[in-house]
N, C-alpha and C positions, 0 to 999 in steps of 0.2 A: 530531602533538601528542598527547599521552595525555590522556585524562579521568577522572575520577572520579565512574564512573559506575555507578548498579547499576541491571541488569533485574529488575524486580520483578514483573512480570507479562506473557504474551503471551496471546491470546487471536485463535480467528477470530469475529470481528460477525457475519459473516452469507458466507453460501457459496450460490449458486445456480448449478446447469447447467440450461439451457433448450431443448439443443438436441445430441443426441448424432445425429450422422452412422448410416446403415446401414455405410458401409463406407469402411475405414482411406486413408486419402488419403495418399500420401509427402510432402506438400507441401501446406502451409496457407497459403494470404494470410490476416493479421491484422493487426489494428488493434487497439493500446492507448488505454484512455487509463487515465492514472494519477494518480491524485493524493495530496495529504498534508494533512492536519488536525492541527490542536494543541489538546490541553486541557491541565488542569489541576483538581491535588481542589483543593476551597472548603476544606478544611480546612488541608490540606499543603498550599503554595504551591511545595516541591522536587519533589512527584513528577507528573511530565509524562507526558502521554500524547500518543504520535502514533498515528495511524489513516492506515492506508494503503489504498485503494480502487482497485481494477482491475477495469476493465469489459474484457471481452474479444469482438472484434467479428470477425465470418469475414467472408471476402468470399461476395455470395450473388449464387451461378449462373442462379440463376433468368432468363428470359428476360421473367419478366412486367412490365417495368420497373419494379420495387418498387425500392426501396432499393437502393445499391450494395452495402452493410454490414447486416448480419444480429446483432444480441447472442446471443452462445455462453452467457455465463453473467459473474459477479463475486464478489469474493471483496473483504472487507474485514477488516483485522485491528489490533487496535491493541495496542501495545509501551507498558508504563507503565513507566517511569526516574525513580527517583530521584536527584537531583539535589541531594542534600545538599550534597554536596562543590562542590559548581561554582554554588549560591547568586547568588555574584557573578557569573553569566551568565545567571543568569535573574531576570526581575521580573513582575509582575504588575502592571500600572496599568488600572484603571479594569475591574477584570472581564479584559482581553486580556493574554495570556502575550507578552513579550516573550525570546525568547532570540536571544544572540548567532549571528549566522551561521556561523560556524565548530562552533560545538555541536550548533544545529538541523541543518546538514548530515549531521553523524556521527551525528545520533540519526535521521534519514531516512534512513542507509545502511542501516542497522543493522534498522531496520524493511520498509524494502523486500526487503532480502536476506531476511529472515525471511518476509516475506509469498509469495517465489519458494518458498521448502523448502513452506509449508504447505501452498500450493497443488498442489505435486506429491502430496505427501500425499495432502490431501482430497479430489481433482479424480483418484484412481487408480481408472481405469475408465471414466472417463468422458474425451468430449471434452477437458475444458480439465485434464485431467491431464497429453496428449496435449501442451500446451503450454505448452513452458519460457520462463520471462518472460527476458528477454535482460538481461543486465549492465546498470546502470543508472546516473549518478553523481545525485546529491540533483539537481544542474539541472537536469535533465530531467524532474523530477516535480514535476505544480503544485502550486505550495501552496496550499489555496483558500483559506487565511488568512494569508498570514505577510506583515509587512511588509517 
């Protein structure tokens, strides 16, 4: 299905590596989690922001029984879309953005895929540059808001 949709802004929130390795590993155990957030301006009720959040978790060798899982580092970035054109898929009641799920899915692609490129990007040199977020479809990622 096509939309009528424009990206009007991307941006990274915030980028942290916590934990660069001494020496290159051929093989990472990792743990994602992912998730996806919805806003919306007070002003423009069409232009939608999702925020995408990836926390990236190593598996830690350590024999001290600490933790199975160790935080490498997180990146979160959010994609604003205007949504003129597709109006009729989205509302706003009570302060909470409502979009349709076939919309919200494609504008969660669309921001996840973008959150993979940045992170290779800003994450060059370090650890979590070191790691490609794997193909992803919108189900897989939680939406800590969506109904």
């Amino acid at each position: 299905m096509k939309y009528n949709l424009q990206m009007r802004d991307l941006y990274i929130d915030s980028f942290q590596c916590e934990l660069n390795p001494k020496d290159n590993k051929e093989s990472l155990k990792v743990i994602l989690d992912v998730a996806s957030e919805l806003g919306y301006s007070q002003n423009i009720e069409t232009m939608v922001a999702v925020k995408i959040t990836v926390v990236l978790k190593l598996e830690n060798e350590s024999q001290s029984g600490a933790l199975p899982f160790v935080k490498v580092g997180e990146i979160s970035t959010v994609n604003v879309f205007d949504c003129t054109l597709e109006a009729t898929r989205t509302k706003v009641i009570n302060g909470e953005i409502i979009v349709e799920d076939e919309l919200l899915n494609f504008m969660i692609n669309i921001a996840y895929n973008n959150t993979r490129g940045l992170l290779r990007e800003r994450g060059n040199g370090t650890l979590m540059g070191n790691i490609v977020l794997p193909l992803m479809g919108p189900e897989g990622i939680n939406p800590q808001n969506r109904k």
